[in-house]
Every structure is written in structure tokens, then in C-alpha cells.
C-alpha positions in Angstrom: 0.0 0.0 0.0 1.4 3.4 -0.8 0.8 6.5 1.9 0.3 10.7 1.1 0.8 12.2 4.1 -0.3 15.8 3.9 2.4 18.6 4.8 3.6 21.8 4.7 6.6 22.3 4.3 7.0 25.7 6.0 5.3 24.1 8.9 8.3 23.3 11.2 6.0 22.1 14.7 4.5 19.9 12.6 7.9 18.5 10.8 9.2 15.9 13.0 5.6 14.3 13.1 5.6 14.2 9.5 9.0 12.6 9.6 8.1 10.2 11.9 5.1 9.4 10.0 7.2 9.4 6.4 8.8 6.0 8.7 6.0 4.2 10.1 3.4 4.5 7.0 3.9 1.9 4.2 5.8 3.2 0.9 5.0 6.9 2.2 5.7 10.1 0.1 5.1 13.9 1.2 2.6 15.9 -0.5 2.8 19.4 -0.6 -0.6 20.6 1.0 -2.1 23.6 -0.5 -2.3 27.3 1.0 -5.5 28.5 1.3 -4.8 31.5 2.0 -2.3 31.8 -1.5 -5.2 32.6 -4.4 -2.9 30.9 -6.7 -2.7 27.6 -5.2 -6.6 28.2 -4.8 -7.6 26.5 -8.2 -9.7 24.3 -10.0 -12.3 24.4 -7.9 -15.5 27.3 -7.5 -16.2 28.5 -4.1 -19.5 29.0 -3.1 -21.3 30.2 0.1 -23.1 27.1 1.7 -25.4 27.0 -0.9 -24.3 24.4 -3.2 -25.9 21.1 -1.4 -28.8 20.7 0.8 -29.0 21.1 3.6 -27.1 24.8 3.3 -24.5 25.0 5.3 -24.3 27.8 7.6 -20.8 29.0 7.9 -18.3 30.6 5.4 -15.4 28.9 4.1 -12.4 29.9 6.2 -8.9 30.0 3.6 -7.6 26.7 6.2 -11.1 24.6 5.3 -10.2 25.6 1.5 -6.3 24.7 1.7 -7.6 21.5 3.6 -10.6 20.2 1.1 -8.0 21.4 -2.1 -5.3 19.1 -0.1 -7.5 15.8 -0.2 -8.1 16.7 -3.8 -4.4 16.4 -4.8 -4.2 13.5 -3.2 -7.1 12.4 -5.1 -5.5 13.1 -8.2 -2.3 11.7 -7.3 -4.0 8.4 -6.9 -5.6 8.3 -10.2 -2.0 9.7 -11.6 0.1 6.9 -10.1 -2.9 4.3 -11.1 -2.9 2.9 -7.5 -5.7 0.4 -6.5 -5.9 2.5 -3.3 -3.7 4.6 -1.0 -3.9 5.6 2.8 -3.7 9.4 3.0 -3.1 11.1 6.1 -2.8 14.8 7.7 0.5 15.6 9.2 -0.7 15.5 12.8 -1.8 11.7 12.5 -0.1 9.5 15.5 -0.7 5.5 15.9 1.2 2.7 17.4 2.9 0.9 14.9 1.5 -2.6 15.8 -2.1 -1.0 15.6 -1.2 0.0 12.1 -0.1 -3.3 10.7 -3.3 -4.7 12.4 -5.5 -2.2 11.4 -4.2 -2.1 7.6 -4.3 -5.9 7.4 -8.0 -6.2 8.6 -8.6 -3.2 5.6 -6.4 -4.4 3.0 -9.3 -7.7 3.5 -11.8 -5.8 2.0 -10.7 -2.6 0.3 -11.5 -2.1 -3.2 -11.0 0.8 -5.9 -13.7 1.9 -5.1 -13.8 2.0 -1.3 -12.9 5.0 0.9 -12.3 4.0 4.4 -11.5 6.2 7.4 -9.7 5.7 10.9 -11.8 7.7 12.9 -9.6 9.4 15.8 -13.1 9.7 17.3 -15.5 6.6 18.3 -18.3 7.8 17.8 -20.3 6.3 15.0 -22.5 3.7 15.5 -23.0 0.5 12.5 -25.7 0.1 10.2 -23.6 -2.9 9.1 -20.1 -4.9 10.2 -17.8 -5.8 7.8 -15.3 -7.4 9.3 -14.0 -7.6 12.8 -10.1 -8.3 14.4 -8.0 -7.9 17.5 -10.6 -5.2 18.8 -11.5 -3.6 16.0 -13.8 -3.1 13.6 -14.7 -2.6 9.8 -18.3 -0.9 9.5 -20.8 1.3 7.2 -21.5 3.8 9.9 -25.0 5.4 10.0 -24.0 9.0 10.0 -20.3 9.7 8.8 -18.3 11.5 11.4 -16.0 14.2 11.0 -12.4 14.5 10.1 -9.7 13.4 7.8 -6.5 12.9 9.7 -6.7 9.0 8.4 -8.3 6.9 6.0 -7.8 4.6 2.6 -8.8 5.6 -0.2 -9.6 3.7 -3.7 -9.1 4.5 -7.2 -12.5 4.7 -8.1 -13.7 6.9 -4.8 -11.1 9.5 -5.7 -12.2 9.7 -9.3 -15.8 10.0 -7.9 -15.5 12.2 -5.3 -13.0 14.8 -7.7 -16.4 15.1 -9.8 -18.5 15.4 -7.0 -16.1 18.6 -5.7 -15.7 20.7 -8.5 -17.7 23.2 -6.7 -16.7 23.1 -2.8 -19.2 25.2 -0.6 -18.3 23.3 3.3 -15.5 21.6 4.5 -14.0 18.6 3.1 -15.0 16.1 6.0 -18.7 17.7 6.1 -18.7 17.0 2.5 -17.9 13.2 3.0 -20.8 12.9 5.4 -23.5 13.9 2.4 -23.0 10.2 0.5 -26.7 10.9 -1.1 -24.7 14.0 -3.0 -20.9 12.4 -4.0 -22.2 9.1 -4.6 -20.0 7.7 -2.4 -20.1 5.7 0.6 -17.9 5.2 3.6 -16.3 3.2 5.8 -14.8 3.4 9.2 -12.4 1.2 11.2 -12.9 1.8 14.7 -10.5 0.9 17.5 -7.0 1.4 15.7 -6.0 3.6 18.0 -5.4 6.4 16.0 -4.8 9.7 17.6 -4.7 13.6 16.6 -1.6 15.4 17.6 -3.2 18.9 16.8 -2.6 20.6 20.4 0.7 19.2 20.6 1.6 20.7 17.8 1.1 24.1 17.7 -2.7 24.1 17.4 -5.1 23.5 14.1 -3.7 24.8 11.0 -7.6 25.8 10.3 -8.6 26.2 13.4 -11.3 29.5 13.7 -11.6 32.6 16.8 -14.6 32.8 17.7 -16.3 35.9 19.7 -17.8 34.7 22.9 -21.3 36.2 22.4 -21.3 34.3 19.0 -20.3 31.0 20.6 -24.2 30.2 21.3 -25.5 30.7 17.6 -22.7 29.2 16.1 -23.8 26.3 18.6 -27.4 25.9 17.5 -26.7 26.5 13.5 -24.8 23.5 14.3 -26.5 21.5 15.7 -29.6 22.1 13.4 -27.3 21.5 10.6 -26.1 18.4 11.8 -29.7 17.0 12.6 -30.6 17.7 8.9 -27.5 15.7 7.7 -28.7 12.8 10.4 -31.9 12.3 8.0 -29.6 10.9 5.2 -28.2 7.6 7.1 -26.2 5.0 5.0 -28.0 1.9 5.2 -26.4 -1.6 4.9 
């Protein structure tokens, strides 16, 4: 299996993770991640306001979401470039034991296909609509509702060719994104119980990471939580 691992290289904190990770992950190659914040590395895509996908979602776009989403999109293509089967692509912060990798890689590599996209959540939170497969504590499932993040996960040939069509225009987050399966097309999977772990407050803090006024901490609150309800109607079913 080959490995992206998603850097910047004028990131120093983050660095010696990266390198770390460059040793543990199988066949791994850093990929330059894009600057949102850079309008020329902001490309090939159209930005639009929460309004692209139903349900709307209520918050703007901040230039670390963009550089982010743009990010998994290289990868995407890089995958289809190289004409690997599949890949595991991972954010710089990423941290698992190595004997939880080789465990948790061997239970995927069992049923990954082109077309699959499976993460490592970092948080167990999703609950099964259906079992895959099952090893040494953890599990292979088609979660109901997809959680958030993408500091982990394996993705196929086929869901990177799908999901590049599905994001031509980009109007939320890339991991908010993944949860709407009725609008890429494309469903996914999570291994629970790898052991994975985000490294963000270690180091340095989230590279997207948003200030927030106290006296709009409240709304932003319940415009998330009535977004997320919304997105709980569409549940993958096995």
C-alpha cells in the first residue's frame, strides 16, 4: 500500500511528526498541502457560500477549510496519476502505534476495493448500520451517520475519481462534504478501534482552526446543531 501524508513544508512544529510518519506508514511520500490562504494555489475548484448542497451549510469557508478540502483533492488526483488500486492518505498531525497499524491495515487491505474510501476515525463515535469485518478489537463498519475528520483513512481509485467530480464546486469543509454520501455518490467506511490519535494541540494548534467571539459562541452552537440533525436524516443503510 502506498501513503500521502499531507504537509507543509513551511510548517516546522508539525515536521518531526511528518518525519516520523514518512517511517511508520507503508511506501509513504510527502505531499505538498495547498495554501489556502495563496489565491494561486486556490484553483480548479469554484467557491461558493453554503449553498451548493442541501442542507445549506451555515458557515463561510475559512482560507484553512479551502487549503484543507484542495489538499485531499491532490491526493485524489495523485492516486488516479500513479494508477494505484488505493492509497492511505493522512494529515500531518496523524499518531498510531505501529502494531495497531499493521493490524488495522491488514484487517482493511481484506476488504478494500478501488472503489472504497475507508477512514480511521480518531473519534468513536459512529454507530454500525452494518459490520464488515471484525479483528483484534477492531472493527470494519458502514456507519450510520459519517463523522467528522480526515486525519486517516484509505482511499480507492475509483472513490477518488468520484469524489474529484462530486467537488468541482466546494461550498463546506472537506469532511462535512464526505458525510453527504446521497450528494458524492459515495459511501464510507470506518475502522474503529486502531488507535489512532490527533496530535493537533501538541503541535502548535489546528492549521484551520477558527476565533470565535464569545457572544457568537451560542449561535454558532445551535446553526450547528440544526445543521447536523438535517445531515442525520440521510443515514447510510447496509
Amino acid at each position: 500500500m502506498h501513503s500521502l501524508i499531507i504537509h507543509m513544508s513551511g510548517s516546522t512544529a508539525r515536521r518531526p511528526n511528518a518525519e516520523a510518519l514518512l517511517r511508520a506508514l507503508p511506501d509513504a511520500t510527502l505531499l505538498e498541502a495547498v495554501d489556502g490562504r495563496d489565491p494561486s494555489q486556490v484553483t480548479g475548484v469554484t467557491i461558493r457560500p453554503g449553498d451548493a448542497h442541501r442542507p445549506a451549510y451555515p458557515f463561510p469557508l475559512t482560507p484553512g477549510e479551502v487549503g484543507c478540502f484542495l489538499s485531499h483533492r491532490r491526493c485524489w488526483r495523485r492516486i488516479l496519476a500513479e494508477g494505484w488500486e488505493y492509497a492511505l492518505i493522512v494529515e500531518d498531525d496523524l499518531a498510531i502505534a505501529p502494531e495497531r497499524l499493521q493490524a488495522a491495515l491488514a484487517l482493511i487491505e481484506n476488504h478494500v476495493t478501488p472503489e472504497s474510501y475507508i477512514r480511521l476515525p480518531v473519534k468513536q463515535r459512529e454507530k454500525p448500520a452494518q459490520v464488515l469485518g471484525e479483528s483484534d478489537g477492531m472493527a470494519l463498519i458502514l456507519p450510520k451517520v459519517i463523522g467528522l475528520q480526515t486525519v486517516a483513512q484509505v482511499v480507492g481509485r475509483g472513490a477518488a475519481g468520484r469524489l474529484l467530480r462530486a467537488t468541482e464546486v466546494i461550498d463546506r469543509p472537506v469532511d462535512t462534504l464526505l458525510q453527504m454520501h446521497w450528494v458524492t455518490g459515495q459511501p464510507v467506511h470506518s475502522l474503529t478501534g486502531s488507535g489512532a490519535r490527533e496530535l493537533t494541540a501538541d503541535l502548535g494548534g489546528s492549521t484551520i482552526q477558527k476565533k470565535t467571539r464569545a457572544g457568537d459562541k451560542l449561535a454558532r452552537e445551535i446553526k450547528r446543531a440544526a445543521y447536523r440533525a438535517q445531515v442525520a436524516l440521510h443515514p447510510q443503510r447496509g
